[in-house]
C-alpha positions in Angstrom: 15.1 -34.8 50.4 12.1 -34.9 48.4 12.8 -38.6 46.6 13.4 -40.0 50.3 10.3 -39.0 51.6 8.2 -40.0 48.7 9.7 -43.3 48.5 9.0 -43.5 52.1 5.0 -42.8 52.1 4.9 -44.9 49.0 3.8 -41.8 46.6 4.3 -43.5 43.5 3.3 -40.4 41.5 6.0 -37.8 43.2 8.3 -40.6 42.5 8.0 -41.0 39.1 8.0 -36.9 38.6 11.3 -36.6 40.5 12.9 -39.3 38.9 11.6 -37.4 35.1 13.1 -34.2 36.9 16.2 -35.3 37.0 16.1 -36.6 40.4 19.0 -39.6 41.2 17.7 -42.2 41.7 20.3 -43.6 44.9 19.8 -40.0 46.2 23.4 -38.9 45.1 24.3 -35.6 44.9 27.0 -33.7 42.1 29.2 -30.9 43.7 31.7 -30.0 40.9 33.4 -33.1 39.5 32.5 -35.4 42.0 29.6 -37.5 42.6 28.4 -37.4 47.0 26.7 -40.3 47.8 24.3 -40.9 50.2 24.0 -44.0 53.3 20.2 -43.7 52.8 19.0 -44.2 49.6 15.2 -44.2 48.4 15.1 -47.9 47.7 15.8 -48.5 51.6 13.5 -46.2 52.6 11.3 -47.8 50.3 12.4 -51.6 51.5 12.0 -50.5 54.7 8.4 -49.1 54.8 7.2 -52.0 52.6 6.6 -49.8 49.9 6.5 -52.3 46.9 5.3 -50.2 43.8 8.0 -47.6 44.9 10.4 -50.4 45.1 9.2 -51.5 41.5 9.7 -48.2 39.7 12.9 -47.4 41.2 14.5 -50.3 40.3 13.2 -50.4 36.9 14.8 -46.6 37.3 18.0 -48.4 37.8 18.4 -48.0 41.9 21.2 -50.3 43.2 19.5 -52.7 44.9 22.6 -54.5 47.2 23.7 -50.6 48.0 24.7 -50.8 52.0 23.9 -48.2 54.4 25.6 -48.1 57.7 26.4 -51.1 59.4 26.4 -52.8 56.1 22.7 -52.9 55.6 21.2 -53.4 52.2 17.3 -52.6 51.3 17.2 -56.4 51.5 17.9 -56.3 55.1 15.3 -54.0 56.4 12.6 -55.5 54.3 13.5 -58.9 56.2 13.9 -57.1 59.6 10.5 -55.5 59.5 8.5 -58.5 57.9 7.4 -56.5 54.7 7.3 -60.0 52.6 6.1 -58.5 49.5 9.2 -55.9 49.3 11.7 -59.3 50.1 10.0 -61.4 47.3 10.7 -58.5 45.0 13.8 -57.8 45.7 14.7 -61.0 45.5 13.4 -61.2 42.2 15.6 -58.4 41.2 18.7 -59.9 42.5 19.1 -58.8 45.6 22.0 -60.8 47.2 20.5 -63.1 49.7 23.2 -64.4 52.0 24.9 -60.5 51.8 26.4 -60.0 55.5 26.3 -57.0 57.7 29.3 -55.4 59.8 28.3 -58.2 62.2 28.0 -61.0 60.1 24.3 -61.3 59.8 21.9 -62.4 57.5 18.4 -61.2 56.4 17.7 -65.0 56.9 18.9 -64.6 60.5 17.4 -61.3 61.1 14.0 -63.1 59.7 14.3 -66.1 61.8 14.9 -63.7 64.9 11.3 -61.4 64.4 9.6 -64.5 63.4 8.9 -62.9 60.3 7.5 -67.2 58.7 6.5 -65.0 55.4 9.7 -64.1 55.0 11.5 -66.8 55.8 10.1 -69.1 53.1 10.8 -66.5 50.3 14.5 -66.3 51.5 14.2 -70.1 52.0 13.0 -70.6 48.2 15.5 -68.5 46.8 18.0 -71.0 47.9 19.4 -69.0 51.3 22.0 -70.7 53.2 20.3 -71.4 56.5 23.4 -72.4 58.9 25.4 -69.0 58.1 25.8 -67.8 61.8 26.5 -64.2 63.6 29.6 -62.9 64.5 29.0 -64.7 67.7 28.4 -68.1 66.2 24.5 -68.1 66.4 22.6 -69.9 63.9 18.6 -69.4 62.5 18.1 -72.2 64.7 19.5 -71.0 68.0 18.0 -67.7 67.0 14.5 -69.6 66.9 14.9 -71.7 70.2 16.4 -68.7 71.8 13.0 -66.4 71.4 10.7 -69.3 70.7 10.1 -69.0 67.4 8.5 -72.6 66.8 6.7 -72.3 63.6 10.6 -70.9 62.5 12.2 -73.4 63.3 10.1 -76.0 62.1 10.9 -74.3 58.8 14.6 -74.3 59.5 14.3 -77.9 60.5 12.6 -79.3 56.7 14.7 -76.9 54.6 17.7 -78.9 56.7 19.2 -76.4 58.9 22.0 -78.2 61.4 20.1 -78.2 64.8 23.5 -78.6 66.7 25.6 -75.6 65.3 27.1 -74.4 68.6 27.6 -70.1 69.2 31.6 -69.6 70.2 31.1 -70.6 73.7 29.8 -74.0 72.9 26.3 -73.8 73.8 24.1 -75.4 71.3 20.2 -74.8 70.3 19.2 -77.9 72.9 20.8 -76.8 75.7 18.7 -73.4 75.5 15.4 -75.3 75.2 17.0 -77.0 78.5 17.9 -73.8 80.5 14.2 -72.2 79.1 12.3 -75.3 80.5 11.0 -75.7 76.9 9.5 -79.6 76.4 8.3 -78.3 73.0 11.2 -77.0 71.1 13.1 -79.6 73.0 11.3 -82.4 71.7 11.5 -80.5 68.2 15.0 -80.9 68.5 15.8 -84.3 69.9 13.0 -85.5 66.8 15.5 -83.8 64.5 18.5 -85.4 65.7 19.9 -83.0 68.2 23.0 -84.2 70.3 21.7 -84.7 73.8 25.3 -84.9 75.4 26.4 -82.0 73.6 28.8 -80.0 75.7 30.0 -76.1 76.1 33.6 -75.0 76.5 32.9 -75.6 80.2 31.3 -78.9 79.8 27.7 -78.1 80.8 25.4 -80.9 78.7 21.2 -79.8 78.4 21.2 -82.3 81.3 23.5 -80.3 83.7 21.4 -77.2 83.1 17.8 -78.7 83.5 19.1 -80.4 86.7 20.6 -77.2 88.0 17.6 -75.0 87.0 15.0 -77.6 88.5 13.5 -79.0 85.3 11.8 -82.1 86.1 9.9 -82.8 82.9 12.9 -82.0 80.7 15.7 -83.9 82.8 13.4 -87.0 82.1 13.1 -86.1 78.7 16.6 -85.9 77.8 17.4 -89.2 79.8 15.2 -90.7 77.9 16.4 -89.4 75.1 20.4 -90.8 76.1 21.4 -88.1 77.8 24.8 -89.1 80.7 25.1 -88.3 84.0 28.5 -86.6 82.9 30.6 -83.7 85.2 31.4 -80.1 84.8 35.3 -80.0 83.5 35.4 -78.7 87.4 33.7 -82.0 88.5 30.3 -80.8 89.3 27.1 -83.4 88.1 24.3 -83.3 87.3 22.9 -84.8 90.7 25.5 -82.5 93.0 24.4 -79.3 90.8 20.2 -80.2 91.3 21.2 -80.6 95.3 22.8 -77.7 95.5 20.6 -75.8 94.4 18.0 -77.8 96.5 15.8 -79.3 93.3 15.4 -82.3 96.0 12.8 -83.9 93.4 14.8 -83.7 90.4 17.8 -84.9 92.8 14.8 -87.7 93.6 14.7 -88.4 89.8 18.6 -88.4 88.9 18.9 -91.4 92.0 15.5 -93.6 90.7 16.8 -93.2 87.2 20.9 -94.6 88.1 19.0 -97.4 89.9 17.2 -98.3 87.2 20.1 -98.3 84.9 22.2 -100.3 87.3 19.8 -102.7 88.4 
């Protein structure tokens, strides 16, 4: 329709002459007595090209700004996902509901923190977002960060004081991905912020376990250092059987020089 597309290529102008037309300003239609209303209206089309002065009008028009489209996506959302920070300040402004979920229990603070979209983040951030609301699956801003090394993200996640153990369903916490991606960085980010270096899974893999199976010298030390055990599977398998098996002999070499230590 002609509003959509308008909205869309930010043509203020067109905007303001369909609206003075008669134009509705969600896109609904009127077919008799009843009002058909649309998934898609102007102001996410408008949100989601990072239209701002469109965005301005129609809500001074009276668009409703925490309207969802399918899969529970509000103009809010799409502004986050594609990074347009100008459109997320202003809706924010306007009231646009900041910790609103979607049909999978996401966030636009979530969605931000996965693109990396820093801009965005510290707007929603500002405007008092709850940073430890998690996905469906139990992932947090800050797994979502470690997971696709976002570190300037979780930095920010990290001051606005963001829980940097919040474990997804299965138990695996933010630290024990920095393990398994051989990330010293984020993992030091982490430990610095208190994570839990014997944190454990449903299956009882620590950060330790993985970095000794996966062959990660440098991070193995680091996490002893940090107080990491020498603890089993829950089917008996440690960290020191798991880096031989795999035949890490060096990290093996490490495991035995550090018990010796300890015990002598």
């Amino acid at each position: 329709m002609p509003l959509l597309l308008a909205a869309r290529n930010g043509d203020v102008a067109t905007v303001e002459r369909l609206l003075k037309a008669g134009a509705k300003v969600d896109g609904d239609t009127i077919s008799g007595n009843q009002i058909i209303t649309v998934l898609i209206t102007p102001l996410y089309m408008a949100a989601g090209a990072g239209q701002a002065a469109v965005i301005a009008v129609l809500l001074k028009a009276g668009a409703k700004i925490n309207r969802t489209a399918a899969g529970g996506f509000t103009p809010l959302f799409i502004a986050a996902h594609d990074g347009h920070t100008a459109a997320v300040s202003m809706l924010v402004a306007a009231g646009a509901m900041i910790d609103i979920v979607n049909d999978e229990q996401c966030t636009p603070l979530l969605i931000a923190a996965q693109q990396g979209h820093e801009a965005v983040l510290a707007v929603l951030i500002k405007a008092g977002a709850d940073v430890n609301l998690t996905w469906d699956n139990g992932c947090s801003p800050v797994f979502l960060a470690v997971q696709n090394d976002r570190r300037a993200v979780l930095a920010m996640l990290v001051e606005a004081g963001a829980d940097v153990n919040q474990a997804k369903d299965n138990g695996c916490t933010p630290l024990l991905v920095a393990a398994l991606e051989n990330n010293k960085t984020v993992l030091a980010t982490l430990l610095k912020a208190g994570a839990d270096v014997n944190s454990r899974t449903n299956d009882g893999c620590t950060p330790l376990f993985i970095a000794a199976a996966y062959g990660h010298e440098e991070v193995l030390v680091a996490l002893l250092e940090a107080g990491a055990q020498m603890t089993a599977t829950d089917d008996g398998c440690t960290p020191l059987m798991a880096a031989t098996s795999e035949g890490h002999t060096s990290v093996g070499e490490a495991l035995r020089r550090w018990t010796a230590g300890i015990l002598n």
